[in-house]
C-alpha positions as CSV (number, residue, x, y, z in Angstrom):
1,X,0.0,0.0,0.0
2,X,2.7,2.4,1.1
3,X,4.7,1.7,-2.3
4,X,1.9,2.5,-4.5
5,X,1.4,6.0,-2.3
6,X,4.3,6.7,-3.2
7,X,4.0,6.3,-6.4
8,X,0.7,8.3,-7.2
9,X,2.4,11.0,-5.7
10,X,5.8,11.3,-6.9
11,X,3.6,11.4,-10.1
12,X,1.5,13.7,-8.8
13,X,3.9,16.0,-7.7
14,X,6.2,16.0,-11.2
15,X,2.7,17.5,-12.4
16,X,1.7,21.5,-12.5
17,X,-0.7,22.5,-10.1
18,X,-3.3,23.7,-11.9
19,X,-6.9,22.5,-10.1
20,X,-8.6,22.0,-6.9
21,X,-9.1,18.5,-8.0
22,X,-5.4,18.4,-7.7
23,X,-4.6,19.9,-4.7
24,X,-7.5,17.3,-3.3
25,X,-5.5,14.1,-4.8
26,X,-2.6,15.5,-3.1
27,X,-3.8,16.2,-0.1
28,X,-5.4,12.9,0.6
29,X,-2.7,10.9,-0.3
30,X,-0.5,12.6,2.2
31,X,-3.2,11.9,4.7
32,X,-2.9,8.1,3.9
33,X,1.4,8.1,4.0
34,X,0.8,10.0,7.5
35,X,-1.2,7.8,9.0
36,X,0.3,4.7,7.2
37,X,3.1,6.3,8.8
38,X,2.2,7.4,12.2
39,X,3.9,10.5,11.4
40,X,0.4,12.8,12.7
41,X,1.6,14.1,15.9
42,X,5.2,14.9,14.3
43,X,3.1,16.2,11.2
44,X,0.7,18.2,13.4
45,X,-0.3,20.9,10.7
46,X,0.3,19.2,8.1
47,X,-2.1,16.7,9.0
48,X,-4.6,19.4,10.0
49,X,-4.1,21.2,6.2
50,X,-4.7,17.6,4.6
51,X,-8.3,16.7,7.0
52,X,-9.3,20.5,5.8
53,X,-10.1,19.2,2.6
54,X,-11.8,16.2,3.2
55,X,-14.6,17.8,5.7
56,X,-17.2,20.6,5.0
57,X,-16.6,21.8,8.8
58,X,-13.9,20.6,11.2
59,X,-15.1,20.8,14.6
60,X,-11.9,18.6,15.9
61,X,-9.0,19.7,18.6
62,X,-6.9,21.9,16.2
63,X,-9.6,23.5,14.8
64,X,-11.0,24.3,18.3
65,X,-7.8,25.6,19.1
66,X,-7.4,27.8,16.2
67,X,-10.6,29.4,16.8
68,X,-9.6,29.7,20.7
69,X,-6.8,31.6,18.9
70,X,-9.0,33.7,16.6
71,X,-11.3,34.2,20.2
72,X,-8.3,36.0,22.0
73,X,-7.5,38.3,19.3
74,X,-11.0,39.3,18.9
75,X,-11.5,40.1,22.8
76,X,-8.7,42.5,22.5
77,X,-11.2,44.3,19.3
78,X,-14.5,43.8,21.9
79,X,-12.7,45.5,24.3
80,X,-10.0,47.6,23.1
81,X,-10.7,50.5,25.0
82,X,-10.7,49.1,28.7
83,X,-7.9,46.6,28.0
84,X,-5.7,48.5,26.1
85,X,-2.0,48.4,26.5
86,X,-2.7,45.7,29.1
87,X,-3.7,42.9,27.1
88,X,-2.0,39.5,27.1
89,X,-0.1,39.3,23.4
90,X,1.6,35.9,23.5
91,X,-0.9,34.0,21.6
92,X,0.0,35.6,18.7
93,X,3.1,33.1,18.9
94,X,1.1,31.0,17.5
95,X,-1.9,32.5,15.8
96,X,0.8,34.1,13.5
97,X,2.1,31.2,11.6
98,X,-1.5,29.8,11.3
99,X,-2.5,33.4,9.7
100,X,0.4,33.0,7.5
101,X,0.2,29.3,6.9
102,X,3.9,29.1,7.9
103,X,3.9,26.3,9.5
104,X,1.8,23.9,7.0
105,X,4.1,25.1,4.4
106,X,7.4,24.1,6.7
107,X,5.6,20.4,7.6
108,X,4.7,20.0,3.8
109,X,8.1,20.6,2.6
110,X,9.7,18.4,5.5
111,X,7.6,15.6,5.3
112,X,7.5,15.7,1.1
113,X,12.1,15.1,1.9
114,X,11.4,13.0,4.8
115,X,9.6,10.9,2.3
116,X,12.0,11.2,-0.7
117,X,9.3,13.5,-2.7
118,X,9.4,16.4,-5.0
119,X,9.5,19.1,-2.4
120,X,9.7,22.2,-4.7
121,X,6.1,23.3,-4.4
122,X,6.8,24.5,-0.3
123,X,10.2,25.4,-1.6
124,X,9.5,28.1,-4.5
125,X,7.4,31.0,-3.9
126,X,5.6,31.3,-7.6
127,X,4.5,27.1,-6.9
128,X,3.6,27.6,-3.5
129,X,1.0,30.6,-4.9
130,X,-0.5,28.8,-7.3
131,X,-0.6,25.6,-4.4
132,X,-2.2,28.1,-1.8
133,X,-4.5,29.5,-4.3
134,X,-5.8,26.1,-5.7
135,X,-5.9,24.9,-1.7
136,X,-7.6,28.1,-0.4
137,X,-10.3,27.0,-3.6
138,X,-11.0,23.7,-1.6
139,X,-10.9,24.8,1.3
140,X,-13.1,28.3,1.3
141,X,-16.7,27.2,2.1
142,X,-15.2,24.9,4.5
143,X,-15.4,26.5,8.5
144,X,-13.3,25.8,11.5
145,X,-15.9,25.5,14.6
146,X,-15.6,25.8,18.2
147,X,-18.6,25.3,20.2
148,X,-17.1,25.8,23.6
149,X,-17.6,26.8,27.0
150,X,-15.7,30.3,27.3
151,X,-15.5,31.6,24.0
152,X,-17.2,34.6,24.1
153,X,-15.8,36.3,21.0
154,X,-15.5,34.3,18.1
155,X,-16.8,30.5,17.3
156,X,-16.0,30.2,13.7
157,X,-13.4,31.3,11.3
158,X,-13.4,30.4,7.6
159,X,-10.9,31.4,5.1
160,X,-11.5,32.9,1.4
161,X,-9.6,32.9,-1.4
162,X,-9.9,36.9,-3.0
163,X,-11.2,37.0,-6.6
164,X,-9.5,40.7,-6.7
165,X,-5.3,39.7,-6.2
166,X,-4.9,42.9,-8.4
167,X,-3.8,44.5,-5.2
168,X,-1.4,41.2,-4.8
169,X,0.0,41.7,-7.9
170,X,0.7,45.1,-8.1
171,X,2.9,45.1,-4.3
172,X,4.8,41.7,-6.0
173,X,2.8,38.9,-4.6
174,X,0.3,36.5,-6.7
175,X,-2.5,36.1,-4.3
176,X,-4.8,37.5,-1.6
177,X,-6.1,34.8,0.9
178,X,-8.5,36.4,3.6
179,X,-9.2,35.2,7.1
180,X,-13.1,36.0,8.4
181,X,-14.8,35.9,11.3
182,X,-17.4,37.5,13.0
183,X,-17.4,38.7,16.9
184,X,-20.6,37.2,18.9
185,X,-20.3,40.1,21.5
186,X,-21.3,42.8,18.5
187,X,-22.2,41.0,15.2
188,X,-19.2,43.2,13.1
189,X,-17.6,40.6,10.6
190,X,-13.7,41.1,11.0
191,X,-11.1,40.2,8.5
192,X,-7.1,39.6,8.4
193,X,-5.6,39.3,4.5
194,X,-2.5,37.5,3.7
195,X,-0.4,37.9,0.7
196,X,1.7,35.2,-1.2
C-alpha cells in the first residue's frame, strides 16, 4: 500500500498545479502516508491542512484551538478601549504562523524530503501561490468551529480565497487569501488578508 502511495504521488507531484481536483488528490494521499506512517503528531499541521479538505466543517481539537486563537485576538477588538495596552499578546506566537500558513508550508516541505518526494512546491514561492491558491479554492466554504464553554468572541473562522489579487499583484505577490470571522459580543464581521 505504502509503495503505490508513493507512487501516485511522486507522479502527482512532477505535475503542475493547476486544479482544486489536484490539490485534493494531493492532499489525501498525504493523509494516507501519515497515518500509514504514524507521522500525525510529528506532522501536526500538516495533518490538519490535509483533514481541511476532506470535511465541509472541522469541529476537531486543532480546529477548536485555532478558533480559541482567533477568540483571544478578537476580545482585545471587543474590548480595546478598557484593556488597552494591558492585554496579554503571546498568543499571537502562534496564531501568526496559522494566519500565514507558515507552519503547514514548513511540515509540507519536510515531510514531502522525509519521504523522498518532490518538495519544490513549499520550496518556490511562484508554486507555492498557485498551491495556496488552488488549496484556499478547496478549502473556502469549508469553517473551523468551536462550540465551547468560554468563547465569548469568536466560534467560527473560515478562510476565502480573493477574486481581486490585483492589489497582490501590483505590491509583488500572486495572491490574496482572507481570514473572516465574526465577533458574537457585536455582530461586526472582521477580517485579516495575507499575501503570497
Amino acid at each position: 500500500m505504502k509503495p503505490a502511495i508513493l507512487t501516485k504521488l511522486a507522479q502527482a507531484l512532477a505535475q503542475p498545479v493547476a486544479s482544486e481536483g489536484q490539490i485534493v488528490y494531493i492532499m489525501v494521499e498525504l493523509r494516507k502516508l501519515i497515518e500509514i506512517n504514524g507521522d500525525g503528531a510529528r506532522f501536526a499541521a500538516l495533518k490538519f491542512h490535509c483533514d481541511w479538505v476532506a470535511h465541509p466543517v472541522l469541529q476537531g481539537l486543532q480546529a477548536q484551538d485555532i478558533v480559541r486563537l482567533f477568540d483571544k485576538y478578537q476580545k482585545m477588538e471587543d474590548t480595546q478601549p478598557v484593556a488597552h495596552g494591558r492585554a496579554d499578546m503571546s498568543f499571537m506566537k502562534q496564531l501568526g504562523p496559522v494566519l500565514t500558513m507558515s507552519n503547514f508550508r514548513n511540515e509540507l516541505g519536510a515531510y514531502l524530503r522525509s519521504q523522498q518526494l518532490d518538495h519544490s512546491i513549499p520550496n518556490d514561492n511562484d508554486k507555492w501561490a498557485k498551491f495556496l491558491m488552488h488549496y484556499a479554492g478547496v478549502i473556502e466554504d469549508c469553517p473551523l468551529r468551536c462550540v465551547s464553554q468560554g468563547l465569548k468572541h469568536v466560534d467560527e473562522v473560515t478562510l476565502k480565497l480573493l477574486d481581486s489579487s490585483q492589489q497582490a499583484r501590483a505590491t509583488g505577490f500572486q495572491l490574496a487569501i482572507e481570514w473572516r470571522w465574526k465577533s458574537r459580543l457585536t455582530g461586526k464581521e472582521f477580517t485579516n488578508q495575507q499575501l503570497y
